[in-house]
N, C-alpha and C positions, 0 to 999 in steps of 0.2 A: 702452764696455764692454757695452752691451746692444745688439745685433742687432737687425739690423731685419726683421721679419716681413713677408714679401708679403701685402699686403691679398684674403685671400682670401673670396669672401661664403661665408655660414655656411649652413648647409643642415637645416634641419629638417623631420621626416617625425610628418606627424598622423595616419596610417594604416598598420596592422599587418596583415599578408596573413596568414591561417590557414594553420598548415602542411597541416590535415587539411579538407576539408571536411566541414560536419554530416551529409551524407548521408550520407558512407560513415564514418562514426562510430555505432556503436551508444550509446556512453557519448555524443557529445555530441549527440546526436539526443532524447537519453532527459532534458538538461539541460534544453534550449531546449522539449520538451514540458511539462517537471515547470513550468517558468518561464510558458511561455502558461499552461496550468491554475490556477497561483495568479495571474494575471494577470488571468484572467478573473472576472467578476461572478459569472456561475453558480455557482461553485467555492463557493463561501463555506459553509459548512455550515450554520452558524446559517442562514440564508434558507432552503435547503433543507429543513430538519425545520421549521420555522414554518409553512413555505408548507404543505408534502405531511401533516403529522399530524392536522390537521385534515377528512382525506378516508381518513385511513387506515380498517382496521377491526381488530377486537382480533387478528386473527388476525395481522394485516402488523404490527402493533406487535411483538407478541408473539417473531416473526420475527424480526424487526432486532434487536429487543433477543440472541436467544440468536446471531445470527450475530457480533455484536457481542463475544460473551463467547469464540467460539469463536475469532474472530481475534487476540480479546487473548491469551489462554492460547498458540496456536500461536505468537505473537509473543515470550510470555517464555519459551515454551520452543527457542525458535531462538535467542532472543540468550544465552540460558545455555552454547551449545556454542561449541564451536569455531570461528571463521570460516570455516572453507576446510573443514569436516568437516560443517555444520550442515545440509544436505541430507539425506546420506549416513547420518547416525548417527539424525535426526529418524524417516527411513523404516523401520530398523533395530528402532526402538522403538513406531513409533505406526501406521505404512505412508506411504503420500503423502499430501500434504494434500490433494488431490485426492481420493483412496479415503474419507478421514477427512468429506470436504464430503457424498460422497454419500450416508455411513449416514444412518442413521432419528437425527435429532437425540438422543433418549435415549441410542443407543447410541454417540455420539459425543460427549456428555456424558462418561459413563462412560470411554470409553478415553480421553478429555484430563484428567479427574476435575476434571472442572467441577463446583461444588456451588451450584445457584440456586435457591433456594428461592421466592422472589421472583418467578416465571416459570411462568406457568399453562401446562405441559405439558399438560394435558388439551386444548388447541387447539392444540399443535403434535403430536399422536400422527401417524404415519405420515410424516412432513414431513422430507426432507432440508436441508441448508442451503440450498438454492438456493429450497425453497418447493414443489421438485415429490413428489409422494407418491413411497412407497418400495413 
């Protein structure tokens, strides 16, 4: 009643060929970066601010810290919109973040309406986000 099956060997495959390669992938190029970067030692933030705070000066603190506030507020105000709008509508209201990086830190306070009291403006006057005078 039961058949007999021809002894065939069995075949197993321990290797899967990519259909796309990562070169020509912008998303999986952007993966395997994001992956080395947290991979790497350097990465590590804590190390980073331990190591470099120590050599900073009030001015480069001061800095970070307002770039810091600027990137959080532009960060909840993108994920508040729209996925596929949040460029387009961001620009619409505030300009590019770009345009937004280069004012005079005060004045880009103001149009994010960042409130830091906490943050001795008196050593960031004339200072864009990036550190260069305006």
């Amino acid at each position: 009643m039961n058949p007999q099956k021809p002894n065939r060997p069995k075949v197993s495959i321990n290797e899967h060929r990519q259909l796309i390669a990562p070169s020509q992938s912008k998303k999986l190029a952007a993966i395997a970066n994001k992956i080395a970067a947290d991979l790497s030692p350097q990465s590590s933030p804590a190390v980073k601010s331990e190591a470099s705070t120590g050599l900073k000066s009030e001015r480069d603190i001061a800095l970070q810290q307002a770039q810091h506030l600027i990137d959080a507020r532009i960060n909840d105000i993108m994920n508040s919109l729209p996925q596929g709008k949040r460029n387009k509508l961001f620009s619409f209201r505030y300009g590019s973040v770009e345009a937004i990086k280069s004012l005079e830190l005060t004045t880009a306070f103001q149009q994010l309406d960042i409130h830091a009291p906490h943050l001795n403006m008196r050593v960031l006057k004339n200072l864009n986000y990036h550190g260069d005078n305006v």
